[in-house]
PDB file of N, CA, C and O in Angstrom:
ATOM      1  N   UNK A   1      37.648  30.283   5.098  1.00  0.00           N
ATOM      2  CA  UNK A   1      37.683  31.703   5.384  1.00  0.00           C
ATOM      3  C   UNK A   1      37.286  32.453   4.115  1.00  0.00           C
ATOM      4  O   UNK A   1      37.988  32.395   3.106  1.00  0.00           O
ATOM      5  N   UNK A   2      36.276  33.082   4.166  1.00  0.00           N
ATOM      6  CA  UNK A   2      35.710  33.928   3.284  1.00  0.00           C
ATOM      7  C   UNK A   2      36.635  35.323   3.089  1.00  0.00           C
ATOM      8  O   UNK A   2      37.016  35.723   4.189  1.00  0.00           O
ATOM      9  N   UNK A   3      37.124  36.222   1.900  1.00  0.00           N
ATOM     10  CA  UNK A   3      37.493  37.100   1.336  1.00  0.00           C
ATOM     11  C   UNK A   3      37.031  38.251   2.415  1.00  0.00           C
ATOM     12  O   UNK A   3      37.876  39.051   2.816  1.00  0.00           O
ATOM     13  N   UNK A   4      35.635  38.320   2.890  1.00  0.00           N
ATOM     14  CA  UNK A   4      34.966  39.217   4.276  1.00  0.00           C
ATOM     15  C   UNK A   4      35.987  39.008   5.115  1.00  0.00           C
ATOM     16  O   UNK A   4      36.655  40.017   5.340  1.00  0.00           O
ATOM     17  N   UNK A   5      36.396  37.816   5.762  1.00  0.00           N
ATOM     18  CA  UNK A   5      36.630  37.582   6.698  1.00  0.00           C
ATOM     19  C   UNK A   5      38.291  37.928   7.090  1.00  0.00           C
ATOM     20  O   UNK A   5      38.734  38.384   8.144  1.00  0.00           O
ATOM     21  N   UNK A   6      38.999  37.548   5.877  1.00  0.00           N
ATOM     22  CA  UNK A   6      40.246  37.746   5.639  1.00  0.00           C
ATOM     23  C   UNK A   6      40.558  39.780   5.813  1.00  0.00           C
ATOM     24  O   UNK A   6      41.290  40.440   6.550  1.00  0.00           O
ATOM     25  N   UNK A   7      39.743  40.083   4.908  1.00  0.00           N
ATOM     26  CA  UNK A   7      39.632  41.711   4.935  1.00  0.00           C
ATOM     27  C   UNK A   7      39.098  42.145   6.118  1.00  0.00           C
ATOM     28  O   UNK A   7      39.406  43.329   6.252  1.00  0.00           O
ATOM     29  N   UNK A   8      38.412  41.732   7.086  1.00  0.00           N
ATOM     30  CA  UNK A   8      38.189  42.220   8.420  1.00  0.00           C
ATOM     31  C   UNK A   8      39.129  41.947   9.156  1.00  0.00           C
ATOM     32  O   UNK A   8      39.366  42.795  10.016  1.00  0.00           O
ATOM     33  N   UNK A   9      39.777  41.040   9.134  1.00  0.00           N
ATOM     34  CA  UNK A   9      40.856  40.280  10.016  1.00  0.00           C
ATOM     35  C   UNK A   9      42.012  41.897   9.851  1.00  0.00           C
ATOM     36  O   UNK A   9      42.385  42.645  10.755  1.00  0.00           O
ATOM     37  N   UNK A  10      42.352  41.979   8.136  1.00  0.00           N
ATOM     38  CA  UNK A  10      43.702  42.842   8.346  1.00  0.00           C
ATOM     39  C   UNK A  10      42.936  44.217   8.575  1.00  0.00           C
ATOM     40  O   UNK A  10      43.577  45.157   9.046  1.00  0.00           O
ATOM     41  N   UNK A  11      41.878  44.341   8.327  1.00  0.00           N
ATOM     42  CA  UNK A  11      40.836  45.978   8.494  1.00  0.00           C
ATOM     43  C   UNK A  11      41.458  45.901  10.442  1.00  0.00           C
ATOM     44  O   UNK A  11      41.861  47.000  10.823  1.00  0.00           O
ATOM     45  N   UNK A  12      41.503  45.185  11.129  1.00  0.00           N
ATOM     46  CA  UNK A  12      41.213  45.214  12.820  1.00  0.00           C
ATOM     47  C   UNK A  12      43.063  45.177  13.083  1.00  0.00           C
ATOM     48  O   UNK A  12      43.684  45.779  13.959  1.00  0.00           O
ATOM     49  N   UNK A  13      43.655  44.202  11.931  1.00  0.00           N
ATOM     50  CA  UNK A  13      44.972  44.345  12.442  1.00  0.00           C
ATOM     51  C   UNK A  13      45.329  45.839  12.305  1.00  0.00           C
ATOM     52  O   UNK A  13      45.480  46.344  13.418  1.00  0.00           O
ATOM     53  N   UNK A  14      45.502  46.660  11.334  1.00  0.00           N
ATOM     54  CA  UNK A  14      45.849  47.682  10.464  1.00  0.00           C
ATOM     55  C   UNK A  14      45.338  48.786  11.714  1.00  0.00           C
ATOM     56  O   UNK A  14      46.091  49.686  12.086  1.00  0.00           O
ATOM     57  N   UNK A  15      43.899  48.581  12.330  1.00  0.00           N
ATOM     58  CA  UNK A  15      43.402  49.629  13.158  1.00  0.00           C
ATOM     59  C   UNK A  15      44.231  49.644  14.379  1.00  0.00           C
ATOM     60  O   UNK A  15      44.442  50.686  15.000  1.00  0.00           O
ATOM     61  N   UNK A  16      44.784  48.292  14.786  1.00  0.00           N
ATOM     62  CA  UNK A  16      45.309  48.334  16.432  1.00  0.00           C
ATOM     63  C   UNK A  16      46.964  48.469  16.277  1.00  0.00           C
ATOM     64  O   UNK A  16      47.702  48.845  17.187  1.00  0.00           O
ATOM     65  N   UNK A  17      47.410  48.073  14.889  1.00  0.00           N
ATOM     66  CA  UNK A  17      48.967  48.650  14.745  1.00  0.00           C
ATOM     67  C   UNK A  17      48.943  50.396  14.783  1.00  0.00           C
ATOM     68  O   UNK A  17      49.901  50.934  15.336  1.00  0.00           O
ATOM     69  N   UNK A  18      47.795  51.322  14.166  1.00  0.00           N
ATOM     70  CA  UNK A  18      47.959  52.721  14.266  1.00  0.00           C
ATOM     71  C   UNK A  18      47.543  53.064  15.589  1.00  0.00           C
ATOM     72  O   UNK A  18      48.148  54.008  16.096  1.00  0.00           O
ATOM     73  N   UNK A  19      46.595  52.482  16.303  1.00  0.00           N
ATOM     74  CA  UNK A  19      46.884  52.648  17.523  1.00  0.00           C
ATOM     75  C   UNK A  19      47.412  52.402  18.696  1.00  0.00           C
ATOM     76  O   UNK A  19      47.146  52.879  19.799  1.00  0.00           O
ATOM     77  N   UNK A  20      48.647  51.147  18.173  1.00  0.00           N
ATOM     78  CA  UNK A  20      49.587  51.803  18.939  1.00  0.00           C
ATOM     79  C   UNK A  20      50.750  52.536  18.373  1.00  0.00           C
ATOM     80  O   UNK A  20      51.720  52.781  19.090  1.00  0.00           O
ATOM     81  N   UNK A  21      50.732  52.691  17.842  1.00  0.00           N
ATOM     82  CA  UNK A  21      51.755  53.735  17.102  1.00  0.00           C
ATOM     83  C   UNK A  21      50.880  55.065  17.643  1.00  0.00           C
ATOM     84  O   UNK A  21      51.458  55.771  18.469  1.00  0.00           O
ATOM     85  N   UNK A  22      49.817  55.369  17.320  1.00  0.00           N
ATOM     86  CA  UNK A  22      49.240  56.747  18.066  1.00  0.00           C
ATOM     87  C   UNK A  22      49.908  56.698  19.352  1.00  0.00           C
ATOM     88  O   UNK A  22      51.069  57.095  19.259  1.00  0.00           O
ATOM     89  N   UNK A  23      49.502  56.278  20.744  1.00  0.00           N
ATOM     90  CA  UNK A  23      49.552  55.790  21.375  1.00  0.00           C
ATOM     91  C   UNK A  23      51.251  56.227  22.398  1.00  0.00           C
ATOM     92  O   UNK A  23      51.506  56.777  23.469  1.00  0.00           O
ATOM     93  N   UNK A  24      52.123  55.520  21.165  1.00  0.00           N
ATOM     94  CA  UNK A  24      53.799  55.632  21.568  1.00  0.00           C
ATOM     95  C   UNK A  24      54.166  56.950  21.206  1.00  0.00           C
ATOM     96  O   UNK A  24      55.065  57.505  21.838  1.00  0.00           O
ATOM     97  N   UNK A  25      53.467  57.651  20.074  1.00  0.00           N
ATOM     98  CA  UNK A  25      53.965  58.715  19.547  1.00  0.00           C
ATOM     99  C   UNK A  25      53.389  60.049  21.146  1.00  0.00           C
ATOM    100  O   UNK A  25      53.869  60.982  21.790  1.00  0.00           O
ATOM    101  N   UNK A  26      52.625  59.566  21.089  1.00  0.00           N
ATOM    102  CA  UNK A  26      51.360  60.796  22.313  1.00  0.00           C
ATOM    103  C   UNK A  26      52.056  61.063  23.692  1.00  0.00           C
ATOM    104  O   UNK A  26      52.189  62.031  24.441  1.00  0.00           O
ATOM    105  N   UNK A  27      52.505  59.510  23.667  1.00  0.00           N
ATOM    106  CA  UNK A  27      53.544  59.277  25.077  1.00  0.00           C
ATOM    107  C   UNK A  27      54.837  60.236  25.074  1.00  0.00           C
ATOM    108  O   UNK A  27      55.153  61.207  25.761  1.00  0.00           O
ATOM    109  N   UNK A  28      55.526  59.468  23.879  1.00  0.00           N
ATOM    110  CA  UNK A  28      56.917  59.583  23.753  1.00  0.00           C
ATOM    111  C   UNK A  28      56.943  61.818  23.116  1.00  0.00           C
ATOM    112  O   UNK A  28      57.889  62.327  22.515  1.00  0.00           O
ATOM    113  N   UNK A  29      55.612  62.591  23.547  1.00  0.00           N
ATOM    114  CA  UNK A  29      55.943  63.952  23.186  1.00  0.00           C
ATOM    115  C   UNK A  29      55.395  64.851  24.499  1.00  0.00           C
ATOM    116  O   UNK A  29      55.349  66.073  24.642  1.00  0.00           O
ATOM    117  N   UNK A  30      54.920  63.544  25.580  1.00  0.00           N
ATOM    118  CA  UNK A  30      54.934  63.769  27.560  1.00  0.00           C
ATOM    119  C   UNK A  30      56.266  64.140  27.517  1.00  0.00           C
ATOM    120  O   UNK A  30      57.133  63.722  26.749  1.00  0.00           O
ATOM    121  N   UNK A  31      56.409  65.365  28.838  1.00  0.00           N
ATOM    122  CA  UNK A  31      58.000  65.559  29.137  1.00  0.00           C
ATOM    123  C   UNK A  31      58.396  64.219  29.556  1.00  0.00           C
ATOM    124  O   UNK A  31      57.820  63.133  29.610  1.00  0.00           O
ATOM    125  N   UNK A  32      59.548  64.638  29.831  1.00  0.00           N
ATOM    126  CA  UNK A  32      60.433  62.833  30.361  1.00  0.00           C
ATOM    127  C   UNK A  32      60.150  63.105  31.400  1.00  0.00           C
ATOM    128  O   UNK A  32      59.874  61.926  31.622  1.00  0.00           O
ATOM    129  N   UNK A  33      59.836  63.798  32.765  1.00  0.00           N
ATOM    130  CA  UNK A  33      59.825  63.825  34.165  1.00  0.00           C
ATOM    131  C   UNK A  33      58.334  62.737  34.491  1.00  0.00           C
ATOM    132  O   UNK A  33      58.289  61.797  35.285  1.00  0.00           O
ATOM    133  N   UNK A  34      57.029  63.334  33.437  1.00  0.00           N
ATOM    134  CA  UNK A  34      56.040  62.798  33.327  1.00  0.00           C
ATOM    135  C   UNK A  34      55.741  61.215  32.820  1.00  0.00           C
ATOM    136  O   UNK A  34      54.881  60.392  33.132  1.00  0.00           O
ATOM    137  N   UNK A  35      56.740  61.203  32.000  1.00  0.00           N
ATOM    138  CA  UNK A  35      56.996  59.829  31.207  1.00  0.00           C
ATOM    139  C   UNK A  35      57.725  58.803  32.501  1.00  0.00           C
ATOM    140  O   UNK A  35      57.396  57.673  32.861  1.00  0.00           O
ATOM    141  N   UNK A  36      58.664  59.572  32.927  1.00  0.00           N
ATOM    142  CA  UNK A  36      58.885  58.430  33.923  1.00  0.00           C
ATOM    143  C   UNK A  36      58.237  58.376  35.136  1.00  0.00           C
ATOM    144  O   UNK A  36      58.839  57.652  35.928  1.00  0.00           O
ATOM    145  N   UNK A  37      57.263  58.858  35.563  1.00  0.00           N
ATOM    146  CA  UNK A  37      55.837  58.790  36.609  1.00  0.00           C
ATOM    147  C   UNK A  37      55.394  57.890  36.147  1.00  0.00           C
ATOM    148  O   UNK A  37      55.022  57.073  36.989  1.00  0.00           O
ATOM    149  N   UNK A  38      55.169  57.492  34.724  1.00  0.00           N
ATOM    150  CA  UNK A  38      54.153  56.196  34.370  1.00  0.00           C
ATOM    151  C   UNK A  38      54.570  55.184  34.052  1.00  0.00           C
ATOM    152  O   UNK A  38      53.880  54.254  33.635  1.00  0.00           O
ATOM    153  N   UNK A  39      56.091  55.174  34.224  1.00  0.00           N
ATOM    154  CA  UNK A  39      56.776  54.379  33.769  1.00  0.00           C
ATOM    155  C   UNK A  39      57.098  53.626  32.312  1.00  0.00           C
ATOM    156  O   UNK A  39      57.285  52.497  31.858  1.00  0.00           O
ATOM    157  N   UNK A  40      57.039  54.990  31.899  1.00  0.00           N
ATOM    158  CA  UNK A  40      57.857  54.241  29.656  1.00  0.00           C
ATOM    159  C   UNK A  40      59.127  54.832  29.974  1.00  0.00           C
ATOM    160  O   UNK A  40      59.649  55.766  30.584  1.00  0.00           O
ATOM    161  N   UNK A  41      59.283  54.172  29.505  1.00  0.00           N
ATOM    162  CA  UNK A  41      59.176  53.317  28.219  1.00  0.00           C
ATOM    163  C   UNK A  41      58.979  51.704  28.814  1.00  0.00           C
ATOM    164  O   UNK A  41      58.601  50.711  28.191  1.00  0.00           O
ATOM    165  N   UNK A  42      59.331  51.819  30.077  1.00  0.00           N
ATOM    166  CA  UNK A  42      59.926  50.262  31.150  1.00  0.00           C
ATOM    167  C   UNK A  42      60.457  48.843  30.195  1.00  0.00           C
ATOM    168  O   UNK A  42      60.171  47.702  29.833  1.00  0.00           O
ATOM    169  N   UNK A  43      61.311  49.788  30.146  1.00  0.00           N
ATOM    170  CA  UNK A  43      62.214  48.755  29.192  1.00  0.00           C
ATOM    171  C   UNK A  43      61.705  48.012  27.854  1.00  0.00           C
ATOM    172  O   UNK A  43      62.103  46.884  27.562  1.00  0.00           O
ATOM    173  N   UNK A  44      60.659  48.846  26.951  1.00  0.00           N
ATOM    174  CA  UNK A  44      60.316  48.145  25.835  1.00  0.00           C
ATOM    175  C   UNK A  44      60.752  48.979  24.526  1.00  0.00           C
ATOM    176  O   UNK A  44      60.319  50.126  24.409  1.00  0.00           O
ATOM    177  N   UNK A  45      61.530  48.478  23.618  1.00  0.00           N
ATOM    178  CA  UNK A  45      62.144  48.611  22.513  1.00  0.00           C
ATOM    179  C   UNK A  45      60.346  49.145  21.426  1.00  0.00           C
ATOM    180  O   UNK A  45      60.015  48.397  20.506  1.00  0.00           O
ATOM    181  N   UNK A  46      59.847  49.859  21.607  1.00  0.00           N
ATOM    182  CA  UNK A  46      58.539  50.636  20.329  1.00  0.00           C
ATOM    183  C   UNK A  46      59.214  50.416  19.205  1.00  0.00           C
ATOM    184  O   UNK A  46      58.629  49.801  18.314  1.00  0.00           O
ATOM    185  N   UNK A  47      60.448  50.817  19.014  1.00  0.00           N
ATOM    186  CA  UNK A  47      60.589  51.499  17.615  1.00  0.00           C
ATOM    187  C   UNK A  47      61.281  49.613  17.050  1.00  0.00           C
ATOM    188  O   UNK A  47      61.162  49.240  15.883  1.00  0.00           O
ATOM    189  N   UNK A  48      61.765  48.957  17.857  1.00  0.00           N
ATOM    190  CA  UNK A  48      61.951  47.776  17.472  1.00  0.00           C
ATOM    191  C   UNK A  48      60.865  46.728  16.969  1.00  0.00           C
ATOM    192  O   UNK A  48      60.917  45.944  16.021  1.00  0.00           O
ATOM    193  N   UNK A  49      59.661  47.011  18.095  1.00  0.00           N
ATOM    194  CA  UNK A  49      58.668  46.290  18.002  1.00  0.00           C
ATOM    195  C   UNK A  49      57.572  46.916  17.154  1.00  0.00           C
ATOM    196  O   UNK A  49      56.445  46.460  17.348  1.00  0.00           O
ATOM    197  N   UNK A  50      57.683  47.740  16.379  1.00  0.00           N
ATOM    198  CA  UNK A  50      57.060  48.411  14.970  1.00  0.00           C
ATOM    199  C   UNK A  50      57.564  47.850  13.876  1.00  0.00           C
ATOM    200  O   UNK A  50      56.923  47.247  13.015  1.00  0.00           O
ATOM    201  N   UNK A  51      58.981  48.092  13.911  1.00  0.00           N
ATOM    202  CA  UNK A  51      59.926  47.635  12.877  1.00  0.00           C
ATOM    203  C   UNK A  51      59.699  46.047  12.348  1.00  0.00           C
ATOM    204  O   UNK A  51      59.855  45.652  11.192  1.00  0.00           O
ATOM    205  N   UNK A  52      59.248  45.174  13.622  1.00  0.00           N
ATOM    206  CA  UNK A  52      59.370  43.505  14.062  1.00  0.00           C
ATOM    207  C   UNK A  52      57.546  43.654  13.146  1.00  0.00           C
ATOM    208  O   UNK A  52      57.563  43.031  12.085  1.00  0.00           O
ATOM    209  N   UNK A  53      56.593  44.128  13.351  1.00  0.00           N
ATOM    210  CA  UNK A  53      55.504  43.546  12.386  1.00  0.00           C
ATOM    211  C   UNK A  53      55.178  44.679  11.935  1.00  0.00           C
ATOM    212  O   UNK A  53      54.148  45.175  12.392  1.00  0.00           O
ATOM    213  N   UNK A  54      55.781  45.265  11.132  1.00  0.00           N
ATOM    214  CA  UNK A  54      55.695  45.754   9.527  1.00  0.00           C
ATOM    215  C   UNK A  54      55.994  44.582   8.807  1.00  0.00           C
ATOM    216  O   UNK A  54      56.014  44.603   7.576  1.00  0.00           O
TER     217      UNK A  54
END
């Protein structure tokens, strides 16, 4: 694995951890009437599973 390859690897991780963090944040500022039409949180711990890969 080339130094490129390693730095693209965390360049793509780094992009899809802020988007989902965009993502939860965009949701989680839907009213709650709307939020539960689409069903979030449906039972998933975000702020756990941010915390878990930092």
């Amino acid at each position: 694995m080339s130094i490129y390859t390693a730095f693209a690897r965390f360049v793509a991780t780094q992009r899809a951890r802020r988007l989902r963090i965009r993502t939860a944040m965009r949701i989680a500022d839907l009213p709650h009437g709307m939020q539960k039409d689409i069903g979030w949180p449906d039972g998933f711990d975000f702020d756990r599973e941010f915390r878990a890969r930092s």
